[in-house]
Structure formats: structure tokens, C-alpha cells
N, CA and C atoms of all chains as a GROMACS GRO file, in nm:
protein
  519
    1UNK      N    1  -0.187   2.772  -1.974
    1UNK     CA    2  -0.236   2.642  -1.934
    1UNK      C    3  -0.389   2.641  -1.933
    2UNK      N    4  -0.439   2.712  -1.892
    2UNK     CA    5  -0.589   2.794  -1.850
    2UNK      C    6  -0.680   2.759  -1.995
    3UNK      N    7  -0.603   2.825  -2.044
    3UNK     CA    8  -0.638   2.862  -2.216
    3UNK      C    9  -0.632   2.716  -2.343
    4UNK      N   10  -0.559   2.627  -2.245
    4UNK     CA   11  -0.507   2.483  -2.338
    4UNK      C   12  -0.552   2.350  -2.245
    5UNK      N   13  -0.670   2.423  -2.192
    5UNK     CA   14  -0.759   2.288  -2.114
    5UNK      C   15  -0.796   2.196  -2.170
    6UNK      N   16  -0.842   2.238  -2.322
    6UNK     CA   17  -0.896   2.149  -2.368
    6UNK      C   18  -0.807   2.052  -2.444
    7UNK      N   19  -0.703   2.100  -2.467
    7UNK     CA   20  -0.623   2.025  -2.542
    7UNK      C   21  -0.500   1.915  -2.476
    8UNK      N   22  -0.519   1.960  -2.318
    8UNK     CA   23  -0.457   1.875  -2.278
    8UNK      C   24  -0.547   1.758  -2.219
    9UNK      N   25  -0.694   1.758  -2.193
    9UNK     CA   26  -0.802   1.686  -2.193
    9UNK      C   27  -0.798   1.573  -2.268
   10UNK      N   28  -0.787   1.656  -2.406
   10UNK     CA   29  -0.798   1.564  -2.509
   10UNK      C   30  -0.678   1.469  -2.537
   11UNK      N   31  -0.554   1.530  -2.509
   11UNK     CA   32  -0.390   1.462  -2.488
   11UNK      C   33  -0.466   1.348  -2.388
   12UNK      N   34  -0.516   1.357  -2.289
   12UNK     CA   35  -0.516   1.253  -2.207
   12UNK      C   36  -0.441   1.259  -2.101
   13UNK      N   37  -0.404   1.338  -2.005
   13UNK     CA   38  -0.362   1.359  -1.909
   13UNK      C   39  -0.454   1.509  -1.818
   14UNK      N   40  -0.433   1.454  -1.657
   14UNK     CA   41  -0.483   1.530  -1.580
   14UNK      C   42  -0.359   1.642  -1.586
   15UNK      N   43  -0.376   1.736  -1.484
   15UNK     CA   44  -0.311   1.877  -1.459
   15UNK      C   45  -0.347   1.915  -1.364
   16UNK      N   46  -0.242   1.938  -1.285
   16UNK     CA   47  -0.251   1.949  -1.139
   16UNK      C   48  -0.113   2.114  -1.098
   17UNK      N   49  -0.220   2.190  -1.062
   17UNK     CA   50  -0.069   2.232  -1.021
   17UNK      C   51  -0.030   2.290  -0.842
   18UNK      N   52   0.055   2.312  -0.845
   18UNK     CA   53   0.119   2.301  -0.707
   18UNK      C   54   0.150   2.447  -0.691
   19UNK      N   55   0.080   2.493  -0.545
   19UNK     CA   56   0.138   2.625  -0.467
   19UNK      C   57   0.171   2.599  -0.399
   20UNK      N   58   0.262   2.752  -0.338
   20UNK     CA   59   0.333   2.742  -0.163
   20UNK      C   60   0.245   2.784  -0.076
   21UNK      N   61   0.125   2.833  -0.116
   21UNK     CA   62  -0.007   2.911   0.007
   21UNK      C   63  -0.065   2.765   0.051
   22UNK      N   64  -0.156   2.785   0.166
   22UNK     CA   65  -0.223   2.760   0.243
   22UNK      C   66  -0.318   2.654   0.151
   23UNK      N   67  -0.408   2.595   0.179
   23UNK     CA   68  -0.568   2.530   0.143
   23UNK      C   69  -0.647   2.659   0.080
   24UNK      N   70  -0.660   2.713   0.239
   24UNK     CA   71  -0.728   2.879   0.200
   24UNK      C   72  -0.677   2.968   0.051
   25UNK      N   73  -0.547   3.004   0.068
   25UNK     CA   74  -0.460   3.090   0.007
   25UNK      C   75  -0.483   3.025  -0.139
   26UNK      N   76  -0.435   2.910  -0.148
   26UNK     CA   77  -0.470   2.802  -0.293
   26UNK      C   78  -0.610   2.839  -0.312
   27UNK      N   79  -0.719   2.808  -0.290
   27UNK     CA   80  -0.851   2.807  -0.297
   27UNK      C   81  -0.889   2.988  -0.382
   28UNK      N   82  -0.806   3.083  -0.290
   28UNK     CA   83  -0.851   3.228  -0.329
   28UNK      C   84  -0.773   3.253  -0.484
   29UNK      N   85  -0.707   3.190  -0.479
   29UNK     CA   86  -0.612   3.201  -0.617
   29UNK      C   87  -0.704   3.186  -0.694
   30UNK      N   88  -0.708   3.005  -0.699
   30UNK     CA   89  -0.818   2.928  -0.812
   30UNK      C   90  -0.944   3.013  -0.894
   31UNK      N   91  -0.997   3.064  -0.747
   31UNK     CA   92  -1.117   3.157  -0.796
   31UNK      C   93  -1.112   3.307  -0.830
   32UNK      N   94  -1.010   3.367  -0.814
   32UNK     CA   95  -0.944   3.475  -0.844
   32UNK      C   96  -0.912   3.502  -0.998
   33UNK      N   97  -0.813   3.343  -1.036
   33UNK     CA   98  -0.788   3.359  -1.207
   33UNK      C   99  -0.884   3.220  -1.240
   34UNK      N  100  -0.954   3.194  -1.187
   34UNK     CA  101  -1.072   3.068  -1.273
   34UNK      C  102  -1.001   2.988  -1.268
   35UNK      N  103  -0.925   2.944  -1.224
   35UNK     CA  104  -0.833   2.825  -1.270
   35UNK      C  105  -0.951   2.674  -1.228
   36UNK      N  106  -0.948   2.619  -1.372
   36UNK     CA  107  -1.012   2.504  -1.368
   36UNK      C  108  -0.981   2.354  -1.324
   37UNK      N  109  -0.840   2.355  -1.248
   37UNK     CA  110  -0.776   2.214  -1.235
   37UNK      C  111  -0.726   2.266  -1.114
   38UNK      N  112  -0.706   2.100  -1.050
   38UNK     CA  113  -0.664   2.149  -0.881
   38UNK      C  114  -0.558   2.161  -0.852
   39UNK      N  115  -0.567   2.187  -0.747
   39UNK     CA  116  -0.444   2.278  -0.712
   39UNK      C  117  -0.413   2.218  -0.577
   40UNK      N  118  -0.236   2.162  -0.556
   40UNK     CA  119  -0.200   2.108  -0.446
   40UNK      C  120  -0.154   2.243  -0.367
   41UNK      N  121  -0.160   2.226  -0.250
   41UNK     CA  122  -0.114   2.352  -0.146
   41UNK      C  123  -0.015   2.267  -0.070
   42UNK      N  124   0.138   2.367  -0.110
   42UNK     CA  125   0.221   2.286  -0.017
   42UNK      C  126   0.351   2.374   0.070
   43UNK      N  127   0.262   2.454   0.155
   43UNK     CA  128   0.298   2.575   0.180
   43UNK      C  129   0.470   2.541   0.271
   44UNK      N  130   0.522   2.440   0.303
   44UNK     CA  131   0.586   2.371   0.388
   44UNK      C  132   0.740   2.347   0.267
   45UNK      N  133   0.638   2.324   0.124
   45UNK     CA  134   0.739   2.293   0.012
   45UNK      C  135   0.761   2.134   0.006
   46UNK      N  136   0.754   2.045   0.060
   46UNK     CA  137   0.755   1.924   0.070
   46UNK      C  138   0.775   1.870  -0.137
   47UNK      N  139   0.671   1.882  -0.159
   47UNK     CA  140   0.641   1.856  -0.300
   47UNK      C  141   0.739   1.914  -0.419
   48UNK      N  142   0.739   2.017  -0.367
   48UNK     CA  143   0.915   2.116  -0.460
   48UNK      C  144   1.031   2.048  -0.376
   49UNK      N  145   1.039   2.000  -0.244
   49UNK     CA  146   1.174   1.947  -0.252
   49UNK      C  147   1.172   1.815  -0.309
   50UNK      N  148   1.092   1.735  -0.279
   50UNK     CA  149   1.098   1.607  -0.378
   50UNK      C  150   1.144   1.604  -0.501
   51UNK      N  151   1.074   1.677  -0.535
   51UNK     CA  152   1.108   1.687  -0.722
   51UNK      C  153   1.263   1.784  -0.751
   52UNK      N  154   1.300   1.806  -0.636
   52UNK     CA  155   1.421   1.879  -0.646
   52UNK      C  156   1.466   2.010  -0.702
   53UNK      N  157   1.323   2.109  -0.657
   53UNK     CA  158   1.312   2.214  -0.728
   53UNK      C  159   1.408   2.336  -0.686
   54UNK      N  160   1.475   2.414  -0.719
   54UNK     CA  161   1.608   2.459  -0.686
   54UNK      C  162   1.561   2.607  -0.631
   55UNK      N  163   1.613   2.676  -0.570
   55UNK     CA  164   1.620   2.820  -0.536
   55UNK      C  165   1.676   2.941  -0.578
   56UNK      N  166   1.614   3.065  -0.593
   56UNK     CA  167   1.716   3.101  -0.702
   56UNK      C  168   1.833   3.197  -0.590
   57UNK      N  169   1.932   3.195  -0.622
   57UNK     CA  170   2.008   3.273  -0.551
   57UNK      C  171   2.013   3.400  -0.503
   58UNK      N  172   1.994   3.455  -0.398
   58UNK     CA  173   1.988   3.604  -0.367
   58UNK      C  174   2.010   3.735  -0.450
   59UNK      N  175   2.168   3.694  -0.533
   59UNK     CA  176   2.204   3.817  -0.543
   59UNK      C  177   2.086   3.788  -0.714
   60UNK      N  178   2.072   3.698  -0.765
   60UNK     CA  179   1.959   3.688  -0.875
   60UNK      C  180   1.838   3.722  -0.811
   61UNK      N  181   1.783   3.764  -0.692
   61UNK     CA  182   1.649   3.786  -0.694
   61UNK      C  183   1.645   3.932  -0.683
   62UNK      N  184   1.767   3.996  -0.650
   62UNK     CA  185   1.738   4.178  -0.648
   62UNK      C  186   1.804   4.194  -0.768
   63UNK      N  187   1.834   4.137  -0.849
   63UNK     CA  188   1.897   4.149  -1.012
   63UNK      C  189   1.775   4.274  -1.055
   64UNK      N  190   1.830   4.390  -1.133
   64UNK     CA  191   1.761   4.457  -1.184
   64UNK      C  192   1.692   4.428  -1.314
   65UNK      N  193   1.718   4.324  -1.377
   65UNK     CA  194   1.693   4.244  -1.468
   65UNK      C  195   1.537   4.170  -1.434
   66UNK      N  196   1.561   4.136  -1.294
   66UNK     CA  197   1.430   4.050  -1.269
   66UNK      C  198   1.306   4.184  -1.207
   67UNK      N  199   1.416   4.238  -1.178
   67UNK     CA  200   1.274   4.394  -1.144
   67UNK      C  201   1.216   4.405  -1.208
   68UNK      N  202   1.300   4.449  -1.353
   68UNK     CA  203   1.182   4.540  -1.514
   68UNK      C  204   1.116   4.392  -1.505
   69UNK      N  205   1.155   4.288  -1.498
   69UNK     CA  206   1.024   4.185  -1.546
   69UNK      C  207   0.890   4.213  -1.483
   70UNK      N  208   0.949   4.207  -1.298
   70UNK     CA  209   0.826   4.254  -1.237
   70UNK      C  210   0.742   4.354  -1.298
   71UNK      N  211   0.794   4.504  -1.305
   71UNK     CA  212   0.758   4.601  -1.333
   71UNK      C  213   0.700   4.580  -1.457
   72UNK      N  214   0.696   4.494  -1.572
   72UNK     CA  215   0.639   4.452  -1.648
   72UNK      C  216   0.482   4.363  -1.670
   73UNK      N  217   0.564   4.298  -1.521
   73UNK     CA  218   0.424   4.251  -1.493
   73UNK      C  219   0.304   4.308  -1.480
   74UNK      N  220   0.358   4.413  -1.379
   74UNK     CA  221   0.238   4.490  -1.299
   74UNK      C  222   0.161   4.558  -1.412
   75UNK      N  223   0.299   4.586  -1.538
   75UNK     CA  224   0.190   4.698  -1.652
   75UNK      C  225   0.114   4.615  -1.746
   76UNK      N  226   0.101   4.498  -1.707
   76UNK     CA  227   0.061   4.376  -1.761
   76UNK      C  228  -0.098   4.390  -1.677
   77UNK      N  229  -0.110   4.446  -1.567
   77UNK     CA  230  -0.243   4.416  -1.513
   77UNK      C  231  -0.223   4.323  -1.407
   78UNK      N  232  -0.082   4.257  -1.409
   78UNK     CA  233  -0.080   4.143  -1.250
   78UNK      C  234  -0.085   4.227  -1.140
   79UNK      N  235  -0.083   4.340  -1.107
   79UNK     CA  236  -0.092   4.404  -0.979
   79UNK      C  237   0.001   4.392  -0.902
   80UNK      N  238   0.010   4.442  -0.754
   80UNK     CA  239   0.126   4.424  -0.712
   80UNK      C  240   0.013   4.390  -0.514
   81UNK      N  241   0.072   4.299  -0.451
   81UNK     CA  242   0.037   4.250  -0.420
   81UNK      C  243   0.146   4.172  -0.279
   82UNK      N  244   0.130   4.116  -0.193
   82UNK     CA  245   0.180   4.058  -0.082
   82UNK      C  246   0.228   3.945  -0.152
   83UNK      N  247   0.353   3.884  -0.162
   83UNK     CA  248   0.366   3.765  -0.210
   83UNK      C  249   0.346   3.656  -0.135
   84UNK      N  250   0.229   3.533  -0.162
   84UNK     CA  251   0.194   3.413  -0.097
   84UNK      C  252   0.330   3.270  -0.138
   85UNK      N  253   0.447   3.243  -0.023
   85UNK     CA  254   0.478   3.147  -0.066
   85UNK      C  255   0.671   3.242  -0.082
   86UNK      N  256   0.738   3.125  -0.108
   86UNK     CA  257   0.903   3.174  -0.094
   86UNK      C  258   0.920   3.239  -0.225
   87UNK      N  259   0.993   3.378  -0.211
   87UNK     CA  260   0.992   3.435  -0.354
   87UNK      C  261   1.135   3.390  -0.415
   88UNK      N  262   1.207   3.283  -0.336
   88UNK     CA  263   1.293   3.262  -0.414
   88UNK      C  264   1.315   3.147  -0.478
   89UNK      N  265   1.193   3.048  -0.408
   89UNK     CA  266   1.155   2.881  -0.503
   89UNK      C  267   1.144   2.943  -0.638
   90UNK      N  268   1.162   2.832  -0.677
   90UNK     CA  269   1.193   2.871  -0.876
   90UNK      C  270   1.117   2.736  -0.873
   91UNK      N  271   0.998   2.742  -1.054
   91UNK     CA  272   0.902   2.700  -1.091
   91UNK      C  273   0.985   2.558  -1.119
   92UNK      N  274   0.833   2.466  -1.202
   92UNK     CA  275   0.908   2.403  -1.293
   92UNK      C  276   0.782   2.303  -1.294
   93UNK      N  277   0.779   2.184  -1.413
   93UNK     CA  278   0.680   2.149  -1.485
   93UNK      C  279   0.728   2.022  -1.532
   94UNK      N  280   0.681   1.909  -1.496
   94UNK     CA  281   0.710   1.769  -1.503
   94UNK      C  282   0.530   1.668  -1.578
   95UNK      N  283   0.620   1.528  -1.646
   95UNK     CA  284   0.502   1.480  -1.665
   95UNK      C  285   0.549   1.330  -1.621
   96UNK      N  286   0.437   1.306  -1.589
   96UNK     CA  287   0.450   1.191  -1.527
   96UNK      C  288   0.355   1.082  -1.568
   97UNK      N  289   0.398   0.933  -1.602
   97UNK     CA  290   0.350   0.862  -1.688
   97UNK      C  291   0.289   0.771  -1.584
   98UNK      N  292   0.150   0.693  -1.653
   98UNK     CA  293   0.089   0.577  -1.588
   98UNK      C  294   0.172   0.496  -1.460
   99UNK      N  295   0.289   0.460  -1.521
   99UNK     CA  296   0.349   0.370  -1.434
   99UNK      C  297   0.445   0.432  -1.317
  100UNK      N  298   0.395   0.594  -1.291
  100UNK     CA  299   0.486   0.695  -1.193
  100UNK      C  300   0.632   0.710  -1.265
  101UNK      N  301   0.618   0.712  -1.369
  101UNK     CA  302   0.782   0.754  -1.404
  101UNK      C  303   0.807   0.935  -1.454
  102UNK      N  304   0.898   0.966  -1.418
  102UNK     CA  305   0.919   1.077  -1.527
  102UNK      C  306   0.957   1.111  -1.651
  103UNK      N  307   0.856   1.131  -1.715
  103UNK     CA  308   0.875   1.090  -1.828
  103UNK      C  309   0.925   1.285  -1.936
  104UNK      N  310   0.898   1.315  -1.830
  104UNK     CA  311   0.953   1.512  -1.861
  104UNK      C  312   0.999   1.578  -1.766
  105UNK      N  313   1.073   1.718  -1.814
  105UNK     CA  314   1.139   1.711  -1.640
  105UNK      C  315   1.182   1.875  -1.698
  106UNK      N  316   1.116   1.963  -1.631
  106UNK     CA  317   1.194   2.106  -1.646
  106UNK      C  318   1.178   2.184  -1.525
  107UNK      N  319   1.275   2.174  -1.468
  107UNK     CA  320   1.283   2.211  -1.317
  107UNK      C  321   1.354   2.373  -1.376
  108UNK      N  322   1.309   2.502  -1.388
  108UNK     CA  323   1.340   2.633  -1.428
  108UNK      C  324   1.489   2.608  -1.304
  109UNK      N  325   1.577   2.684  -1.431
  109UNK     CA  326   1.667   2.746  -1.390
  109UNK      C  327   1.683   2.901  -1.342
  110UNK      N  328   1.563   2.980  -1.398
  110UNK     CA  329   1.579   3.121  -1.383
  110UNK      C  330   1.382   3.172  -1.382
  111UNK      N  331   1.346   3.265  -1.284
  111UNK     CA  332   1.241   3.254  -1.286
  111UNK      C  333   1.155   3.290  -1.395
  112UNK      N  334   1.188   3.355  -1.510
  112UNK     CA  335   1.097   3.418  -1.585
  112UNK      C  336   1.061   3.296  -1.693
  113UNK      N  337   1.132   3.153  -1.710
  113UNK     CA  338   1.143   3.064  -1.800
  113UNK      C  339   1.063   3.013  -1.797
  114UNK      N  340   0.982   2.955  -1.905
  114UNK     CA  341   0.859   2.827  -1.895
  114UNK      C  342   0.892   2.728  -2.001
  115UNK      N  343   0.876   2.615  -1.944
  115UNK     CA  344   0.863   2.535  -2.099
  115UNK      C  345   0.702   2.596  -2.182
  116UNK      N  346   0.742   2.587  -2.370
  116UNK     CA  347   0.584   2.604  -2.410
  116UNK      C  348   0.492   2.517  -2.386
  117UNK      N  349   0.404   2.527  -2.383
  117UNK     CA  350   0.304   2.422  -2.413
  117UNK      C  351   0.273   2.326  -2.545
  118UNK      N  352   0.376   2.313  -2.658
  118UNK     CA  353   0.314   2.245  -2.750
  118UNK      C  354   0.476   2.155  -2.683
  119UNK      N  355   0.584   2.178  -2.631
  119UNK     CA  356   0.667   2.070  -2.562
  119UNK      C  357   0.601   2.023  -2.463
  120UNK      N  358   0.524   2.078  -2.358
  120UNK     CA  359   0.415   1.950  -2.291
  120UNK      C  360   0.365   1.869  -2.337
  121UNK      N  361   0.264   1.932  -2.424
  121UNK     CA  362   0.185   1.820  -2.510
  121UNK      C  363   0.268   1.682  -2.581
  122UNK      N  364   0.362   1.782  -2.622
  122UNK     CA  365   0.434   1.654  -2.692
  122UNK      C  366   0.484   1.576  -2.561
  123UNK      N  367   0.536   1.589  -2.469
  123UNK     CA  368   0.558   1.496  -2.376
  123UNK      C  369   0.447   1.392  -2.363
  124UNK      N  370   0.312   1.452  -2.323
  124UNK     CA  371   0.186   1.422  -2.274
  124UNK      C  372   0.146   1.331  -2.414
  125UNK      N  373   0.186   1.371  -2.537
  125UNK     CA  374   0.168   1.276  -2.670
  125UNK      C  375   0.237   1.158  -2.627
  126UNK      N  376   0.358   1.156  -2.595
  126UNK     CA  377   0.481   1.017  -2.601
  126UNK      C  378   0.382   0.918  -2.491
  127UNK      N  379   0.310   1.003  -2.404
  127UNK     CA  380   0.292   0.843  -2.266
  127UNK      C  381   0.192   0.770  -2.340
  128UNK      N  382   0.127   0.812  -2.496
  128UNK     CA  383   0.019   0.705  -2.526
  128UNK      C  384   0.127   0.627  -2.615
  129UNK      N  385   0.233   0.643  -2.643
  129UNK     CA  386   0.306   0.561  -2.718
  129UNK      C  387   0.352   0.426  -2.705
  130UNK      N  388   0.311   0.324  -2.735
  130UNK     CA  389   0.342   0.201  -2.744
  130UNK      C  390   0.533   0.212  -2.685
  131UNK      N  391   0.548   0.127  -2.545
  131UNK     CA  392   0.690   0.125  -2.509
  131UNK      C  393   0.791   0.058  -2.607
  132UNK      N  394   0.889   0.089  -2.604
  132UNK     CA  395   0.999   0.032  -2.728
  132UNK      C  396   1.051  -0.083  -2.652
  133UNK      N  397   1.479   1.730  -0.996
  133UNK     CA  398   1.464   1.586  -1.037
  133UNK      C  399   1.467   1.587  -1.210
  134UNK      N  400   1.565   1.519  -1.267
  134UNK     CA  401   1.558   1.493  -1.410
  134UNK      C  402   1.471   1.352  -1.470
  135UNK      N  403   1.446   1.354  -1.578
  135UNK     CA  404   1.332   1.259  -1.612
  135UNK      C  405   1.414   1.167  -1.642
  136UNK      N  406   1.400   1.016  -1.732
  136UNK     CA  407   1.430   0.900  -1.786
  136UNK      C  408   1.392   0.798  -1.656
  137UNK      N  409   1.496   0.807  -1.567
  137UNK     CA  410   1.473   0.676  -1.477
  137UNK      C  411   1.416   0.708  -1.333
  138UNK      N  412   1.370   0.867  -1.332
  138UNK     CA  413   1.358   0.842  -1.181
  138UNK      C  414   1.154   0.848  -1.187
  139UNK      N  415   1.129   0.835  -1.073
  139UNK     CA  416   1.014   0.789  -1.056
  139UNK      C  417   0.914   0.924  -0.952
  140UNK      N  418   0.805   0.894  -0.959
  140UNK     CA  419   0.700   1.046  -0.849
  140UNK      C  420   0.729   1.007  -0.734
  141UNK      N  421   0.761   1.076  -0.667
  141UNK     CA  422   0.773   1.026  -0.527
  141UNK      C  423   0.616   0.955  -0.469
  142UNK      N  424   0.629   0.897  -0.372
  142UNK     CA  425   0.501   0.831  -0.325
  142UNK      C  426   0.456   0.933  -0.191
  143UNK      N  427   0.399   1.075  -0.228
  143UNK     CA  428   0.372   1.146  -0.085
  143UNK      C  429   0.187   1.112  -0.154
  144UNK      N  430   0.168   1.190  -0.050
  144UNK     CA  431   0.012   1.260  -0.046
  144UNK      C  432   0.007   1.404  -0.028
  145UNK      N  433  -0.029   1.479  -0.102
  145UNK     CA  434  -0.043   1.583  -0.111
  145UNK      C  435  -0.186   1.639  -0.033
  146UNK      N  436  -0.204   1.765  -0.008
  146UNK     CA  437  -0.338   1.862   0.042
  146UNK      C  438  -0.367   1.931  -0.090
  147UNK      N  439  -0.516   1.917  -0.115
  147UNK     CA  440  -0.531   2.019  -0.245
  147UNK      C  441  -0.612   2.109  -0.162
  148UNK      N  442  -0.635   2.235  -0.258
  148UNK     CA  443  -0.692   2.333  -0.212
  148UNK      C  444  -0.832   2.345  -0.154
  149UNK      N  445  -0.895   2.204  -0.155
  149UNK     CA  446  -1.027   2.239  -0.034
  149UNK      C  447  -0.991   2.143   0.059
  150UNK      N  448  -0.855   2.125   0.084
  150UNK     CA  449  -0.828   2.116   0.225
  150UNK      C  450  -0.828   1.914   0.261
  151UNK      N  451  -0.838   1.827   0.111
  151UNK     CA  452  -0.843   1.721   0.150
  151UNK      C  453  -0.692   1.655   0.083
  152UNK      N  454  -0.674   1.531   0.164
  152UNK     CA  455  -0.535   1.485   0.114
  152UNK      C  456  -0.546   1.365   0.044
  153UNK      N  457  -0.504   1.370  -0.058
  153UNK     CA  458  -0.521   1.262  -0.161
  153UNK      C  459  -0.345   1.191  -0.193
  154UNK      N  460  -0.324   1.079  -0.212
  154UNK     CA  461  -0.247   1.086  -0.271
  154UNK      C  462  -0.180   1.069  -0.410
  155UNK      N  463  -0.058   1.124  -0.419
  155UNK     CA  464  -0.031   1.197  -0.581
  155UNK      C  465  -0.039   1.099  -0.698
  156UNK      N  466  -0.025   0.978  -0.660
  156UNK     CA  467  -0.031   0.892  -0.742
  156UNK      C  468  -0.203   0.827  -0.860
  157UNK      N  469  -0.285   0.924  -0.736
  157UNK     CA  470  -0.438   0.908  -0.776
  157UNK      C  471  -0.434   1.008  -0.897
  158UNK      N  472  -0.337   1.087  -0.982
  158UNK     CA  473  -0.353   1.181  -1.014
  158UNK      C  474  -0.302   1.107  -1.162
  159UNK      N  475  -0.210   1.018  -1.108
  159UNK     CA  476  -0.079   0.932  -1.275
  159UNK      C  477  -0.153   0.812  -1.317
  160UNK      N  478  -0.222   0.766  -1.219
  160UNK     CA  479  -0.258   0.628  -1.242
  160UNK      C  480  -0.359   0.574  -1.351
  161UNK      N  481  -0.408   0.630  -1.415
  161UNK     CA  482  -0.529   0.688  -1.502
  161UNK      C  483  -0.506   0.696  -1.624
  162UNK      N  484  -0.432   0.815  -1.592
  162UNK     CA  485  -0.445   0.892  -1.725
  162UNK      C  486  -0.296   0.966  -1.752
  163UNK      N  487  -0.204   0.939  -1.665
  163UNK     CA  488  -0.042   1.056  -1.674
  163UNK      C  489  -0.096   1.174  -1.623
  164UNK      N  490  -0.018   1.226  -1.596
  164UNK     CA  491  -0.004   1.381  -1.543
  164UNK      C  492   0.080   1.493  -1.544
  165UNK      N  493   0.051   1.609  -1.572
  165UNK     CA  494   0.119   1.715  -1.590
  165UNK      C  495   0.136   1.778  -1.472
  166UNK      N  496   0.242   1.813  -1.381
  166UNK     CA  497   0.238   1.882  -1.256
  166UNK      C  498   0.305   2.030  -1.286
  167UNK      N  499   0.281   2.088  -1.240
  167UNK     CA  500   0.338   2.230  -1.271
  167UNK      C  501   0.319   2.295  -1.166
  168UNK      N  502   0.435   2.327  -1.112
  168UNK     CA  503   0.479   2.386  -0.980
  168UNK      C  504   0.528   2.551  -0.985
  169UNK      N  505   0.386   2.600  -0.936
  169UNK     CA  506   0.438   2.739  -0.932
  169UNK      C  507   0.518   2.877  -0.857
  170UNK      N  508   0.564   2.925  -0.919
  170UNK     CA  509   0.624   3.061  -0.803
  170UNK      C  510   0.549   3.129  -0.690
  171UNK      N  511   0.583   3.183  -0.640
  171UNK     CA  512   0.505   3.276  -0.559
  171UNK      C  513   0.342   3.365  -0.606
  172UNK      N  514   0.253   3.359  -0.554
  172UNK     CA  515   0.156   3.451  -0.638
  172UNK      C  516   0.142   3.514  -0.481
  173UNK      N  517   0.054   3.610  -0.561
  173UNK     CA  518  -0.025   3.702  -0.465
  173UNK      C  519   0.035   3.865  -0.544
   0.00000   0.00000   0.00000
């Protein structure tokens, strides 16, 4: 996302994204990985239950499957670290058009999933589209 | 929440220096991409 600032600039839509930490906790992130767009803090979850963001199930979060990911991570350079926020909320990535509609909708089923970014864009393409 | 007919909810959110805006200041413009993340730290 970080890396496709400019191109979603240029799409024409803001980018906002949403944590479970604090004001504080949000804030140390931002400046931690540079993140250039703001960031809602909604440590309570309010904002993930609205949008109906799902949880992943227990016996899926000690899955040894989701370990090597971790463990992948870490050899990735993410470090390992106190987790800020429920480790069992599961992500997810919506767009939302002028008139508050949803106009995209990928609420992750499993945590390691993302939509790409050239299916954002294309979402973020459709809201300049003349309505049918 | 699945897309076609449903709509952003009408909250106000806290961003990270601690002021509350609400979410709709974010669609009204320009659309918006929200992306709701996992756990960090």
C-alpha cells in the first residue's frame, strides 16, 4: 500500500487504514514503518464490527500452518514483538464510494490473505465511472 | 459486510493523533479505501 501511494492518489481516492492499538500505539506504528496515510485507532473494535469483520477461530490460530507463516515473517525482518490489538480479528479492505456505498468488500477469511492491489485500484477505477 | 447495497456506517472514528473525525469526511470527496488491519506489534 506504502509503495502504491502514488497511484492510488492519482486513482482518486483517500486511504485510511484502521488499527486495534491505542491513538499512542497507532501513532508509534505510523512512524515506525513511515506510513504516509492516517490511521484510525479503534482499539475497542467498534469499526471492525460494523463492517462485520469476522474472527478467526481458535483451533485456526494455533494451526501449525499459521506458525511457519509467522516464523516466516520474523525471517522476513518483521521481528517478533508483543502483539498490539486481538490476534484473532481477521483483516479486510473495503472501498467506499462518494455517496457512502460499498462499492468493494473483502472482509479476509483466513489471516495470511490480501486482496492485490491492482483489484483495489480497479475498484477505486469503477467510482469515477459514470452510474448505469 | 458485503458490497452492492449496503452503505459506511455513519460512526466517527479517533485517528492516531488522538482527534475524532467523522468517517464520512474521508468518502465524501474523493471515495475511499479502508483497510483494516491485524494485530501489529
Amino acid at each position: 500500500m506504502r509503495r502504491n501511494r502514488v497511484r492510488f492518489e492519482k486513482a482518486g481516492a483517500n486511504l485510511l487504514l484502521v488499527g486495534m492499538g491505542t491513538p499512542g500505539e497507532c501513532s508509534d506504528f505510523k512512524n515506525k514503518f513511515d506510513v504516509p496515510f492516517p490511521m484510525v485507532s479503534d482499539p475497542e473494535k467498534k469499526l471492525y464490527q460494523a463492517f462485520e469483520l469476522k474472527q478467526m477461530p481458535p483451533w485456526k490460530a494455533l494451526s501449525p500452518a499459521l506458525a511457519l507463516k509467522g516464523i516466516s515473517a520474523v525471517a522476513r525482518g518483521h521481528g517478533l514483538g508483543i502483539p498490539v490489538g486481538d490476534v484473532r480479528q481477521l483483516p479486510g479492505v473495503f472501498v467506499i464510494d462518494r455517496k457512502g456505498s460499498v462499492a468493494f468488500s473483502w472482509p479476509a477469511d483466513d489471516p495470511s490473505g490480501h486482496p492485490s492491489v491492482e483489484e483495489i485500484l480497479s475498484a477505486v477505477d469503477s467510482l469515477r465511472r459514470p452510474a448505469k | 459486510m458485503s458490497a452492492e447495497t449496503l452503505r459506511s456506517p455513519d460512526l466517527s472514528v479517533t485517528l492516531s493523533d488522538g482527534s475524532a473525525v467523522p468517517l464520512k469526511e474521508f468518502w465524501k470527496n474523493r471515495g475511499l479505501v479502508l483497510v483494516f488491519l491485524r494485530h501489529f506489534g
